[in-house]
DRENPA-3360 file (N, C-alpha, C; in nm, 2 decimals, always signed):
BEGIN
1 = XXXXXXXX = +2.18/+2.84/-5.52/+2.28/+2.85/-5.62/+2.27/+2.99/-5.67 ~ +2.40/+3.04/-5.67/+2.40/+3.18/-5.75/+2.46/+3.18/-5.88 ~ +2.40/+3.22/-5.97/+2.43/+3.25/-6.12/+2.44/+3.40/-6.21 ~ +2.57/+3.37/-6.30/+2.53/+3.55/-6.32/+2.43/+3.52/-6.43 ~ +2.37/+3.59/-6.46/+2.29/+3.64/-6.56/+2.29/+3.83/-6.65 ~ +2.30/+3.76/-6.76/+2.32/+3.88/-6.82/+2.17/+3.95/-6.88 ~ +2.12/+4.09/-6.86/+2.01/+4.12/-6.93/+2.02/+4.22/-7.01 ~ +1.97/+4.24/-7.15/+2.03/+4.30/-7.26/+1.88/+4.31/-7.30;
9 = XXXXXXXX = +1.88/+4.51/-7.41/+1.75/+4.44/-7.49/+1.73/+4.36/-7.58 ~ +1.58/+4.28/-7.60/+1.56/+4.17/-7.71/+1.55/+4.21/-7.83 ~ +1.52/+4.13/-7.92/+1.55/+4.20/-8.05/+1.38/+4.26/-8.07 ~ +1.31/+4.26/-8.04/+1.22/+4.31/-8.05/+1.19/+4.44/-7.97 ~ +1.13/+4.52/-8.04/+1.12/+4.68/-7.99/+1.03/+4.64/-7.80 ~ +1.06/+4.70/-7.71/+1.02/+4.65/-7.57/+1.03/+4.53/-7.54 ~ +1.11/+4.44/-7.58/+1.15/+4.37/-7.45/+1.28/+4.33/-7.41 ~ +1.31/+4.27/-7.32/+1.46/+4.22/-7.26/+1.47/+4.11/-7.27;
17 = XXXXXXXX = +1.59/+4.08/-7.26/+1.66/+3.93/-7.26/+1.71/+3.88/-7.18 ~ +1.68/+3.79/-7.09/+1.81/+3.76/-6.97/+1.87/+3.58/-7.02 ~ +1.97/+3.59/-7.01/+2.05/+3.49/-7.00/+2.15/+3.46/-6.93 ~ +2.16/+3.33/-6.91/+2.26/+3.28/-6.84/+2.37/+3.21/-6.86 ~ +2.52/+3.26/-6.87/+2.64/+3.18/-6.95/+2.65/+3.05/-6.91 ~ +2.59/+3.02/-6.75/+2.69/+2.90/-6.70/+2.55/+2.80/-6.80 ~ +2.47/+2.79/-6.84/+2.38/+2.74/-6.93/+2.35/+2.74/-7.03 ~ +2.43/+2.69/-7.16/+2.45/+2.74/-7.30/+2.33/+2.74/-7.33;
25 = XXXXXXXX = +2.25/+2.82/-7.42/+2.12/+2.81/-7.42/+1.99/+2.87/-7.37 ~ +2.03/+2.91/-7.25/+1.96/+2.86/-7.15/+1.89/+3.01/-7.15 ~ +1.74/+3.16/-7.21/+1.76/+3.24/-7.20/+1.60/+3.24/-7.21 ~ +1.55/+3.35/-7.19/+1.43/+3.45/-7.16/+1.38/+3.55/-7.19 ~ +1.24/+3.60/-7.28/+1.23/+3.72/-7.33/+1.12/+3.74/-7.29 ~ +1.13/+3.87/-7.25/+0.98/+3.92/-7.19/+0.99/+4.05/-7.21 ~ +0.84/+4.12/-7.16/+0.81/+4.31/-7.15/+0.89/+4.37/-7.05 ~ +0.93/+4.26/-6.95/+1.02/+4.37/-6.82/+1.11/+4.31/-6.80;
33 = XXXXXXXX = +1.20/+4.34/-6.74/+1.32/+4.28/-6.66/+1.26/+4.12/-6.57 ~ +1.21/+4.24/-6.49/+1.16/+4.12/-6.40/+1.09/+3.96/-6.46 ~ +0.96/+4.01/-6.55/+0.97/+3.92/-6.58/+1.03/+3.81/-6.65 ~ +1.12/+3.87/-6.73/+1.25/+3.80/-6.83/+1.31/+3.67/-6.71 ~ +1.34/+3.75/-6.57/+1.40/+3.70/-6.49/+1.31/+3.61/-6.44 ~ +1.21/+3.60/-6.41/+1.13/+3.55/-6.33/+1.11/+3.38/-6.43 ~ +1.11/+3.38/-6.59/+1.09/+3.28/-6.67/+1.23/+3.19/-6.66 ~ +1.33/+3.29/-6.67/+1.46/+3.26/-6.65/+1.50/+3.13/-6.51;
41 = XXXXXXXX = +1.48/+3.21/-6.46/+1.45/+3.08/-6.31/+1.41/+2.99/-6.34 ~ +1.27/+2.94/-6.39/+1.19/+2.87/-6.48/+1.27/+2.78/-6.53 ~ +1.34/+2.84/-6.63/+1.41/+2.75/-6.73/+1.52/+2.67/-6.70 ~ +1.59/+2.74/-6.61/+1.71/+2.73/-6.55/+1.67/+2.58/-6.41 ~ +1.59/+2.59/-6.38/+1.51/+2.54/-6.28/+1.48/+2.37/-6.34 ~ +1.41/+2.40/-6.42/+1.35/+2.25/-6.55/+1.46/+2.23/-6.61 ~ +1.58/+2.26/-6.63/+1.70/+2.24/-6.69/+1.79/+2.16/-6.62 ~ +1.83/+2.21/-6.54/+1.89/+2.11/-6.38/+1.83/+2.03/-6.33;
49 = XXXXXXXX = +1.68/+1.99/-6.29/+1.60/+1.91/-6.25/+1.63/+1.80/-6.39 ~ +1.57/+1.84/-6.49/+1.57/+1.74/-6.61/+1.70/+1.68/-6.66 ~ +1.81/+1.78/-6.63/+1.90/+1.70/-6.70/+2.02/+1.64/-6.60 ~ +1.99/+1.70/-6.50/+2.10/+1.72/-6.42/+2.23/+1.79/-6.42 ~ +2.19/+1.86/-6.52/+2.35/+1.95/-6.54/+2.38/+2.03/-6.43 ~ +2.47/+2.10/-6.43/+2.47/+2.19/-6.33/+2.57/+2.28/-6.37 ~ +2.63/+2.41/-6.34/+2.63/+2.55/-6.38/+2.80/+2.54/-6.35 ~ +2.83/+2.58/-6.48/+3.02/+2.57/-6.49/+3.12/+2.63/-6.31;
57 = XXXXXXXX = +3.16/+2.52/-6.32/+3.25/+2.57/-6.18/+3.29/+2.69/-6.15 ~ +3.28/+2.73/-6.02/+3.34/+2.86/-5.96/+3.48/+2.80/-6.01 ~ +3.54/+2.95/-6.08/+3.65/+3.02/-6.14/+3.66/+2.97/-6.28 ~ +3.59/+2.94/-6.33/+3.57/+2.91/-6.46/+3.57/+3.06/-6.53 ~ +3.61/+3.03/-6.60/+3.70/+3.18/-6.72/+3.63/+3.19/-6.84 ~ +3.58/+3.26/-6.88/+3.50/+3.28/-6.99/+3.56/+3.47/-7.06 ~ +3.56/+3.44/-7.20/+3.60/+3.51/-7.28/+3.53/+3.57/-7.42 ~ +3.53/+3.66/-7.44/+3.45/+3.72/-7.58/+3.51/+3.72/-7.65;
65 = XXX = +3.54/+3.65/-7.78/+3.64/+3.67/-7.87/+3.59/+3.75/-7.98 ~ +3.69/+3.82/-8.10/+3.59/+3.84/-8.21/+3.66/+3.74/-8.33 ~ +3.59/+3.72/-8.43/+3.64/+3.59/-8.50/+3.63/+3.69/-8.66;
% end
């Protein structure tokens, strides 16, 4: 399964964030990229197994609004 994932810094001074849209929720903080990413799998992983959800359909449209 391929997912996009976004990685951004955390709010804490040295680390990153990665998350993933198609999984409201669904996100990761750590000291490196990699590792952000590597928890991220993790979660994403125990998420689908546990719930059975699975990750918003190819061409699914997503938008940033400002409110």
């Amino acid at each position: 399964m391929k997912l996009n994932v976004i990685i951004r810094p955390g709010r804490q001074d040295g680390t990153v964030q990665a998350y993933c849209p198609d999984f409201v929720g669904c996100s990761a903080t750590a000291s490196s990229e990699e590792e952000a990413i590597r928890l991220l799998r993790e979660r994403i992983a125990r998420i689908a197994t546990e719930s059975g959800k699975q990750p918003a359909p190819p061409g699914t449209v997503r938008r940033t609004i400002e409110v």
